[in-house]
MILOMAR-500942 format. One record per residue (C-alpha): residue number from 1; z, y, x. Coordinates in steps of 0.25 Angstrom, whole numbers, m for minus. Layout:
<drenlos>
{n: NUM&z: Z&y: Y&x: X}
...
</drenlos>
This chain:
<drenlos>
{n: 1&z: 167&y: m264&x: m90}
{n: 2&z: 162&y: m249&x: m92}
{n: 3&z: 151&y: m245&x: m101}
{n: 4&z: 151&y: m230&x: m96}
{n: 5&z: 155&y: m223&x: m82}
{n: 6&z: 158&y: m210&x: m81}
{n: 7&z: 157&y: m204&x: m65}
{n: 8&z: 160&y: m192&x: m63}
{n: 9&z: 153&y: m185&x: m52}
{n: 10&z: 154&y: m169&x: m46}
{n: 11&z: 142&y: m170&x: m36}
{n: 12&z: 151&y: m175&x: m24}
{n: 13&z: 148&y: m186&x: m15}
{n: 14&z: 162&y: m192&x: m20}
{n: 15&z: 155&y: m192&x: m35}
{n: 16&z: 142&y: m197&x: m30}
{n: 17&z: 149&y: m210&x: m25}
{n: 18&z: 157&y: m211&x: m39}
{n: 19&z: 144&y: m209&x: m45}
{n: 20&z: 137&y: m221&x: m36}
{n: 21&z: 149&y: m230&x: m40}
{n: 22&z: 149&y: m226&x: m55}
{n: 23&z: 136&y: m229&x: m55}
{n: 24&z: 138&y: m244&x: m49}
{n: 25&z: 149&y: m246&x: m59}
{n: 26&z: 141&y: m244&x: m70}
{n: 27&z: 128&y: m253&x: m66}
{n: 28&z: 138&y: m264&x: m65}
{n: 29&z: 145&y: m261&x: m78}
{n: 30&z: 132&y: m260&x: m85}
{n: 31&z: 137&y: m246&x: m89}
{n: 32&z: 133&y: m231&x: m90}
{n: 33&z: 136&y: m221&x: m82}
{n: 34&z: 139&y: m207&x: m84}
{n: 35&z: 139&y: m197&x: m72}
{n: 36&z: 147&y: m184&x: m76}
{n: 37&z: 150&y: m169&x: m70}
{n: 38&z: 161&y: m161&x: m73}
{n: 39&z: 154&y: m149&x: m71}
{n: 40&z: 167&y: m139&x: m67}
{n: 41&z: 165&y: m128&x: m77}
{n: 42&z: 164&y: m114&x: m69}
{n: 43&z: 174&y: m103&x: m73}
{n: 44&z: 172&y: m90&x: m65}
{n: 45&z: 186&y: m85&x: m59}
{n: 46&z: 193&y: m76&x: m68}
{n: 47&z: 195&y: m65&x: m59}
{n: 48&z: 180&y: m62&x: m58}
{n: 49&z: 177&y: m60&x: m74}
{n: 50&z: 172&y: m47&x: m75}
{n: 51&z: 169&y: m45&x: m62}
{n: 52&z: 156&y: m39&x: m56}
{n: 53&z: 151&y: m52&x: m47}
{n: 54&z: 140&y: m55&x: m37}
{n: 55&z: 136&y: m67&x: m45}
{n: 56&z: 130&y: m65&x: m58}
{n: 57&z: 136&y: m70&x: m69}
{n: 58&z: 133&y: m85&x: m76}
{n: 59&z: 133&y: m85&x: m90}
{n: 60&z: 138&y: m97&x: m97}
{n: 61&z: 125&y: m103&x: m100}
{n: 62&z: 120&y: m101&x: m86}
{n: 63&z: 133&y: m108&x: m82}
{n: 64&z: 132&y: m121&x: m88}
{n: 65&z: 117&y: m120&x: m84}
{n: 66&z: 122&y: m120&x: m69}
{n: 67&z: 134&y: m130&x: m72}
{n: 68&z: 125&y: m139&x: m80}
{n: 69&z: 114&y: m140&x: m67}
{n: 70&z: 125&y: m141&x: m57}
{n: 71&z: 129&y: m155&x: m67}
{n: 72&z: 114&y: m158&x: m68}
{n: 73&z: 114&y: m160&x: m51}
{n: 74&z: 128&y: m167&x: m51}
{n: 75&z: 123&y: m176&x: m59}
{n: 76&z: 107&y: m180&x: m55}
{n: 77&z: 115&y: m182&x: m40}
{n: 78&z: 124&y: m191&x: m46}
{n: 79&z: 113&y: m198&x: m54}
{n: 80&z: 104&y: m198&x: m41}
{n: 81&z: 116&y: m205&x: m33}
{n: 82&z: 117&y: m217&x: m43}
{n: 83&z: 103&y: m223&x: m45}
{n: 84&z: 106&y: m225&x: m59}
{n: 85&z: 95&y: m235&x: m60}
{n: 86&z: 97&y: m242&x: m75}
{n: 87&z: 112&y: m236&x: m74}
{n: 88&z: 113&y: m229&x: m88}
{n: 89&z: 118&y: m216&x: m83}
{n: 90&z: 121&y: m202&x: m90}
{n: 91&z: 123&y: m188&x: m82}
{n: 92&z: 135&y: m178&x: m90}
{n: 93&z: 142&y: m168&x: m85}
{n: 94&z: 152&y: m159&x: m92}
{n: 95&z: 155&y: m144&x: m89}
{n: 96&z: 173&y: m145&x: m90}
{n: 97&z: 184&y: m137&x: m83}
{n: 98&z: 190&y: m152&x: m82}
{n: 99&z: 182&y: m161&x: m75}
{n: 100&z: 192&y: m171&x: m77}
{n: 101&z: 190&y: m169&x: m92}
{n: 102&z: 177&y: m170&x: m93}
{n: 103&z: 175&y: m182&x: m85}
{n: 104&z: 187&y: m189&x: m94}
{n: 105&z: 179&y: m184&x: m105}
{n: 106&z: 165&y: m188&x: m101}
{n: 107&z: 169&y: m201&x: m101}
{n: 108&z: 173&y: m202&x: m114}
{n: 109&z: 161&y: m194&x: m118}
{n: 110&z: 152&y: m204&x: m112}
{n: 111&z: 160&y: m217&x: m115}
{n: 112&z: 162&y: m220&x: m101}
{n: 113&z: 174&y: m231&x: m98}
{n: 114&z: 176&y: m226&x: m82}
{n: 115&z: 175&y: m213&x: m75}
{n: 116&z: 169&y: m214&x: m61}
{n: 117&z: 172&y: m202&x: m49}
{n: 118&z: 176&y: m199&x: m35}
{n: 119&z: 188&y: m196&x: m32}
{n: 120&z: 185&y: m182&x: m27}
{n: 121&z: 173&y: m174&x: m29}
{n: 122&z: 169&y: m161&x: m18}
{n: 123&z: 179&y: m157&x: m5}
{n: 124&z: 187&y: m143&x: m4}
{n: 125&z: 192&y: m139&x: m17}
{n: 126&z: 182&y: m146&x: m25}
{n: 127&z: 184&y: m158&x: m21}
{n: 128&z: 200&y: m157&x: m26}
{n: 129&z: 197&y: m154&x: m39}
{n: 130&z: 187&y: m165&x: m41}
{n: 131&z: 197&y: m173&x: m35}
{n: 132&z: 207&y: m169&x: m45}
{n: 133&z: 196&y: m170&x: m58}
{n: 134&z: 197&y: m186&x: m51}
{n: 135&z: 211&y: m186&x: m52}
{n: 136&z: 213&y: m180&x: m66}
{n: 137&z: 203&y: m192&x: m70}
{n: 138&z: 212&y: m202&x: m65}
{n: 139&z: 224&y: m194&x: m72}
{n: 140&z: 216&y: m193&x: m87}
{n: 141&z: 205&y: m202&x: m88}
{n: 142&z: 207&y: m213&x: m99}
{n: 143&z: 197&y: m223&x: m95}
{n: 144&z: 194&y: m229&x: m80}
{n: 145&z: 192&y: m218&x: m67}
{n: 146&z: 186&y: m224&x: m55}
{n: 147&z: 188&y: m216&x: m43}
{n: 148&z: 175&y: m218&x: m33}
{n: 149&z: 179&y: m214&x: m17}
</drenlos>
């Protein structure tokens, strides 16, 4: 059936449920399951380059260290849901501009057949652009998606 199971997860309650199901799928089909984070790569806005602000300025190196902790916690939450138990399970994360891309990409990476996620991550704002990384999944993914409600 599937060897590998790739779910994606953003921290939401709607990928903690993706996660517990991924997570089932795989003791049933005796396969490994790999829990990834697209970590949205920061960009400061444009018009404050150069600018005097009240926050001090991250170097690119402190940047990926508070990215890279911020994917740590996504990801001990969405192990800590699961009870992995005997599951063999691996914890990735990526830092893109593409969620959708990384996640299509991951899978490949890590010889998964099937992509696990939620339909829709956060509410407001963030939760339309997760939404839409689900969408473009659907639109460009070579191999399985199953969408978790």
């Amino acid at each position: 059936m599937y060897r590998g199971i790739l779910v994606a997860v953003d921290g939401s309650e709607y990928s903690r449920k993706a996660t517990v199901h991924a997570a089932e799928l795989a003791r049933i089909a005796s396969a490994k399951l790999v829990i990834f984070y697209a970590v949205p790569h920061f960009h400061r806005a444009p018009f404050t380059e150069g600018l005097d602000t009240a926050e001090p300025q991250q170097t690119g190196e402190e940047l990926a260290s508070a990215l890279a902790v911020n994917a740590h916690r996504v990801l001990a939450q969405s192990r800590k849901d699961l009870k992995a138990g005997a599951l063999a399970v691996e914890e990735r994360f990526e830092v893109s501009d593409s969620a959708y891309e990384a996640i299509i990409e991951a899978a490949g990476k890590y010889e998964c057949d099937i992509i696990v996620m939620a339909p829709h991550g956060h509410h407001g704002i963030a939760g339309v652009l997760l939404g839409s990384e689900t969408q473009k999944v659907l639109a460009h993914s070579t191999i399985p998606v199953l969408v978790v409600h």
